[in-house]
C-alpha positions as CSV (number, residue, x, y, z in Angstrom):
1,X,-0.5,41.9,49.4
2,X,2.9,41.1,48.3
3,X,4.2,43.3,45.7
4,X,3.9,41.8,42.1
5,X,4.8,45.2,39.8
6,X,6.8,48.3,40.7
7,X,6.2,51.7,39.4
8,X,8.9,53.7,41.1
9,X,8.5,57.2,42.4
10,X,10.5,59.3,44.4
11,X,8.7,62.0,47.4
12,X,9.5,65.1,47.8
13,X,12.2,65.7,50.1
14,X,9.8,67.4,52.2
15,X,6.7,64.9,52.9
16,X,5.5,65.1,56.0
17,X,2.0,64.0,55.9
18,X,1.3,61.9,58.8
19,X,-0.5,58.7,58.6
20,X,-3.4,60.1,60.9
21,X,-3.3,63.3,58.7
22,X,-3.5,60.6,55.6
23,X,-5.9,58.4,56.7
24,X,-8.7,61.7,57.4
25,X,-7.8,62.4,53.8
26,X,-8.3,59.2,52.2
27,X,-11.2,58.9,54.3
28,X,-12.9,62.0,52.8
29,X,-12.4,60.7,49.2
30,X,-13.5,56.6,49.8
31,X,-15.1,55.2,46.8
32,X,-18.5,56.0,45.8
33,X,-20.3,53.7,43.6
34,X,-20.9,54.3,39.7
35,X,-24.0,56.7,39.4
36,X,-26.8,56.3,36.5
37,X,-24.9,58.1,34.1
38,X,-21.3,57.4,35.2
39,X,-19.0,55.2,33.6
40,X,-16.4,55.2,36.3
41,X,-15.5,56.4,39.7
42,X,-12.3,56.2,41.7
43,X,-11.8,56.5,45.5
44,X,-9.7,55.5,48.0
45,X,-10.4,51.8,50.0
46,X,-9.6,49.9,52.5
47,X,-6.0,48.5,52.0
48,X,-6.4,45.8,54.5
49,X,-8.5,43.8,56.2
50,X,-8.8,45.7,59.6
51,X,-11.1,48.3,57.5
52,X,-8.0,51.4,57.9
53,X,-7.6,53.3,54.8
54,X,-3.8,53.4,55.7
55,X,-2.2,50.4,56.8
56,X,1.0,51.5,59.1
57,X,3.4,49.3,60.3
58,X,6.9,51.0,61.5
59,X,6.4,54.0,59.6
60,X,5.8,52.6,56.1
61,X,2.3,53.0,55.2
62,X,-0.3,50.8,52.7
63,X,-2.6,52.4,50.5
64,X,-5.4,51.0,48.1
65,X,-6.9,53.1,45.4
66,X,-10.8,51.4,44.5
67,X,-11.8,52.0,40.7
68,X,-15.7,50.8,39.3
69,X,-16.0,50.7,35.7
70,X,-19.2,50.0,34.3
71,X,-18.9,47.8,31.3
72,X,-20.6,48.5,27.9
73,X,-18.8,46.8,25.4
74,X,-18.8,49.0,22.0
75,X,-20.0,45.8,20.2
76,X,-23.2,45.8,22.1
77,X,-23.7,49.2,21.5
78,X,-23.6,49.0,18.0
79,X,-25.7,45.9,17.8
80,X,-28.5,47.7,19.6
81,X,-27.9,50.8,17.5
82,X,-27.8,48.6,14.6
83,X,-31.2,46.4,15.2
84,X,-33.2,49.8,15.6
85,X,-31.9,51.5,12.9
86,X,-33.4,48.8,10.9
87,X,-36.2,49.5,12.5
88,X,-36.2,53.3,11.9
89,X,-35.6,52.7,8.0
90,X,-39.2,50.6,8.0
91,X,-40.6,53.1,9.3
92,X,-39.2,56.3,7.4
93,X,-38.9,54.6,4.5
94,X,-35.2,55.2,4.0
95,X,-32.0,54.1,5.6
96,X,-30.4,56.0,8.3
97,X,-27.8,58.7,7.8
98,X,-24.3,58.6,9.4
99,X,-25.7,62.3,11.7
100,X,-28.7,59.9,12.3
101,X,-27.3,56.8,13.5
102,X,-24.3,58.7,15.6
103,X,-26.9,59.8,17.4
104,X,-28.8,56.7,17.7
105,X,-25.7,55.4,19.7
106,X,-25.5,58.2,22.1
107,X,-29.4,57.5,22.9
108,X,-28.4,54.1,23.1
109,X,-25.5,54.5,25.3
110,X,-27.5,56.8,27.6
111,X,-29.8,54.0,28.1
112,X,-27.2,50.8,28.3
113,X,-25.3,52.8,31.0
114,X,-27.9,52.2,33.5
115,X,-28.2,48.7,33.0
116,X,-24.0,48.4,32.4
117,X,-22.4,45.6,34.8
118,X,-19.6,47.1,37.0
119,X,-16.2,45.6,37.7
120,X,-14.0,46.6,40.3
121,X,-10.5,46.9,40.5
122,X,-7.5,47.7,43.5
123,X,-4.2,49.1,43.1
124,X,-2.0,49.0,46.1
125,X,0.8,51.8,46.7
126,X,3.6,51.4,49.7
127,X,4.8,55.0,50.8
128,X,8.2,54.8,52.5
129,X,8.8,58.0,53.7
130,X,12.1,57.0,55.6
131,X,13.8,56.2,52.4
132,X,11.8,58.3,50.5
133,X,9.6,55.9,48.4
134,X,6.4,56.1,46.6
135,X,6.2,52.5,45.2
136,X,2.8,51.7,43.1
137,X,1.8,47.4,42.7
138,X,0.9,48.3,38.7
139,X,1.5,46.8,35.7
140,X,1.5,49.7,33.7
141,X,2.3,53.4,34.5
142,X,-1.0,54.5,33.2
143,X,-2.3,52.6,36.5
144,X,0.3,54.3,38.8
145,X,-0.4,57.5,37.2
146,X,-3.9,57.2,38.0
147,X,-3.4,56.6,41.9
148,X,-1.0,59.3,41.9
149,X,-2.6,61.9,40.4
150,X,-5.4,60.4,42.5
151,X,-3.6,61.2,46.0
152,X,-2.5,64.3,44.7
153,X,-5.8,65.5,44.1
154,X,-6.7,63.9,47.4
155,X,-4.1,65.5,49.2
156,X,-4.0,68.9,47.5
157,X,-0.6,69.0,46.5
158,X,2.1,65.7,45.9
159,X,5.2,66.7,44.0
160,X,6.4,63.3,43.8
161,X,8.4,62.2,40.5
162,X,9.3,58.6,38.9
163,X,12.4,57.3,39.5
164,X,15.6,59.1,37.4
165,X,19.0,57.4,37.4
166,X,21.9,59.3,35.3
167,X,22.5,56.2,33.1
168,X,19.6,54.6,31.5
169,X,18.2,51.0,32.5
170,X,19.0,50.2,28.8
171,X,22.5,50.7,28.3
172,X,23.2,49.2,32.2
173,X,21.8,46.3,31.2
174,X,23.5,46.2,28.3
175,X,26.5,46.8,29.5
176,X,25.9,44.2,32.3
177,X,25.2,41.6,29.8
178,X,28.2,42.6,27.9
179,X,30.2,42.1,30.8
180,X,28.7,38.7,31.5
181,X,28.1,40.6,35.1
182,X,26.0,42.9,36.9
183,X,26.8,45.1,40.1
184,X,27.9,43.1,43.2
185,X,24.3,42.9,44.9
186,X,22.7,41.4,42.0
187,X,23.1,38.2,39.4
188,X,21.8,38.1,35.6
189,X,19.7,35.5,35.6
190,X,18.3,33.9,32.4
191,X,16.0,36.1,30.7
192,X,16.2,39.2,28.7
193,X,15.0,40.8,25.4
194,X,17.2,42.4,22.8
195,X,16.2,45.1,20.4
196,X,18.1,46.2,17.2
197,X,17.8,50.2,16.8
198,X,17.1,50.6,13.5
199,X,13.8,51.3,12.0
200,X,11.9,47.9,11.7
201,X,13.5,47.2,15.8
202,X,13.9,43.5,15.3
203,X,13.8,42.4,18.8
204,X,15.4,38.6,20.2
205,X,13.9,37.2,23.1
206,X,15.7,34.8,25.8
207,X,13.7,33.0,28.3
208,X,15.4,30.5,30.4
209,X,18.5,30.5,28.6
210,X,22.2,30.9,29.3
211,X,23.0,35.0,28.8
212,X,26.7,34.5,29.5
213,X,27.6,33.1,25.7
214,X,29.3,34.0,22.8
215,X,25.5,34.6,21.1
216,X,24.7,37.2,23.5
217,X,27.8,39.1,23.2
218,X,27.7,38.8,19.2
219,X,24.0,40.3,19.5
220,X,25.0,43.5,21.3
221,X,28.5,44.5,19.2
222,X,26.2,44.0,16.7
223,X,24.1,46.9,17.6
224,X,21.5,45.1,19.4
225,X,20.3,46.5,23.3
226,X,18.7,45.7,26.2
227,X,14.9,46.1,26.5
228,X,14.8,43.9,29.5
229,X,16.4,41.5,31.5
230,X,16.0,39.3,34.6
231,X,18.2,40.4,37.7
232,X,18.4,38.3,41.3
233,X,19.1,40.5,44.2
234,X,21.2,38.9,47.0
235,X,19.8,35.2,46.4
236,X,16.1,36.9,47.6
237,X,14.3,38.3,45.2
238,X,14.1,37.7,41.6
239,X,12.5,40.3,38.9
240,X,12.8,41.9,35.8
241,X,13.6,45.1,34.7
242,X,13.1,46.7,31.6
243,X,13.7,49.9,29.5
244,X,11.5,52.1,31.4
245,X,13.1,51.1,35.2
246,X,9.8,49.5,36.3
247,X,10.5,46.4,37.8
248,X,8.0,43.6,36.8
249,X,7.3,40.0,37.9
250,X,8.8,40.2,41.3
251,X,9.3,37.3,43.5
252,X,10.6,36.9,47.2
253,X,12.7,33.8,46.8
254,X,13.4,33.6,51.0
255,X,10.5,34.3,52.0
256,X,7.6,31.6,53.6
257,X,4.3,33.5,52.3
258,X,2.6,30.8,53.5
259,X,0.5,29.0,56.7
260,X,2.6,29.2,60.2
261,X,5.0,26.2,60.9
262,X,3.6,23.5,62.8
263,X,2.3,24.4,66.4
264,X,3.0,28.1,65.8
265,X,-0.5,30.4,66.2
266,X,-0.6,33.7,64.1
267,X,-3.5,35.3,63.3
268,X,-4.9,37.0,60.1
269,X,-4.0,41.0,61.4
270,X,-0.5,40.2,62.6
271,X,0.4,37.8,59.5
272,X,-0.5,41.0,57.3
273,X,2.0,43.2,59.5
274,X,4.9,40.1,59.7
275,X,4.5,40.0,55.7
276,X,4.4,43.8,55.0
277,X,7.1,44.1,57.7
278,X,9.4,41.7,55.7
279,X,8.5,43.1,52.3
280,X,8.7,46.9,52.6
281,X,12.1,46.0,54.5
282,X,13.3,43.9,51.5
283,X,12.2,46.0,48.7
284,X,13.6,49.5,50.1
285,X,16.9,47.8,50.3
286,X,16.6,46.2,46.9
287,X,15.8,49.7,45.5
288,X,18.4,51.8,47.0
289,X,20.6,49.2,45.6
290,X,19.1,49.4,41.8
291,X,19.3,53.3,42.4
292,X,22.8,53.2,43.1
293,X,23.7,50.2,40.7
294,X,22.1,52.9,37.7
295,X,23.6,56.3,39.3
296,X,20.7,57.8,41.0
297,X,21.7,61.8,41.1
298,X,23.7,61.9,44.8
299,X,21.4,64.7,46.2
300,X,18.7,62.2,45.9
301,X,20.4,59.3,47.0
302,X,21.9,61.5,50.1
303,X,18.3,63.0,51.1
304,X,16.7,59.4,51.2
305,X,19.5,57.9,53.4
């Protein structure tokens, strides 16, 4: 459950969807299963173990987004296609056209589907309403973009927008590494990627290596930037942030995700509140912070407070 990716979107300044209101909604769009002739279908599922489609815990609400993708690899498609074309040719006497074979592979494909394997996959979202969060656990936008435009077709309407800061996440970071410092919450720590900007975009990559050096600095008045670049928050979470302000590869450095200390009892259901407690309460600081640290417009930064 703990946050590994964040996609980063603002809501509107005027959500007011409760979580009763929110869980009917999910509810009416859960996950069906992949029919005969689908390749895909995406609902909403449980996003915890006490079977509730919205998970609240003071306020701040867990979602899970369910997709099943049937999988037909194209190789197997043409191998099928392929073997029976063969086939065909004996019996016609001549090969197969190109009009021929294309749709050979359609029949094939209408006949594989049924038979296709399905994999599932869950993406987790966090709504924070009191700060005015919409956070998505994705590795990629395309993933976020898929839940959200999922709850906004659920819900009917959701103008909710990615996170916009008046000076880009690129020349911060830059500038931060420059510097050999970043704002006062947060520490450089020893990783980042550099990126020239003319056309062939040589890039340098640093991984557990000193960024406070002469190197570095030579790199950047050289015309090289900042694509990404690993960032510590108040000695408690670690993470990285790159070009597009998502914030990847985060890690609770304080926190004990683990088994109760010795003699304590907590069971499975309040665990799962403790830990999303803890994290929704660490990560809304953090990203106030990163707002303010890149200039998030005030209005914004004035409406969430």
């Amino acid at each position: 459950m703990w946050f590994k990716n964040l996609i980063v979107y603002r809501l509107p300044e005027d959500w007011s969807v409760s979580a009763t209101e929110l869980e009917e909604k999910l509810a009416a769009r859960s996950l069906m299963p992949c029919g005969s002739f689908d390749m895909q279908s995406k609902g909403w599922v449980f996003s915890s173990d006490l079977e509730r489609y919205v998970h609240t815990v003071n306020g701040q609400h867990l979602i899970a987004l369910g997709v099943d993708q049937k999988l037909l690899p194209g190789s197997i498609i043409r191998q099928v296609a392929t073997d029976r074309a063969k086939e065909i040719a004996k019996e016609q006497g001549y090969p197969v056209g190109r009009r021929q074979m294309r749709e050979l592979k359609m029949r094939v494909t209408e006949e594989l589907r049924g038979r296709a394997l399905t994999r599932k996959r869950v993406t987790h979202a966090w709504i924070d309403p009191e700060h005015g969060w919409l956070v998505v656990n994705a590795s990629s936008e395309g993933k976020a973009e898929e839940l959200v435009e999922t709850l906004r077709d659920t819900l009917g309407s959701l103008q909710v927008t990615l996170l916009e800061t008046e000076r880009s996440p690129s020349s911060s970071m830059t500038a931060w590494l420059a510097l050999g410092d970043a704002p006062v919450t947060f520490t450089i720590d020893d990783d980042c990627e550099l990126q020239a900007a003319d056309q062939s975009k040589p890039v340098i990559r640093y991984v557990r290596h000193p960024l406070d050096g002469k190197e570095i600095r030579a790199q950047i008045t050289g015309g090289m930037f900042a694509t990404r670049l690993g960032l510590t928050w108040k000695d408690r979470i670690s993470f990285v942030l790159n070009e597009k302000l998502h914030v990847k590869k985060v890690e609770f450095l304080l926190m004990d995700k683990d088994q109760p200390a010795e003699g304590e009892s907590t069971n499975p259901g309040e665990q799962f509140d403790i830990d999303f407690t803890l994290m929704t309460g660490e990560l809304a600081a953090l990203l106030n912070d990163l707002a303010r640290a890149l200039g998030e417009p005030e209005q914004k930064q004035a409406a969430a407070a």
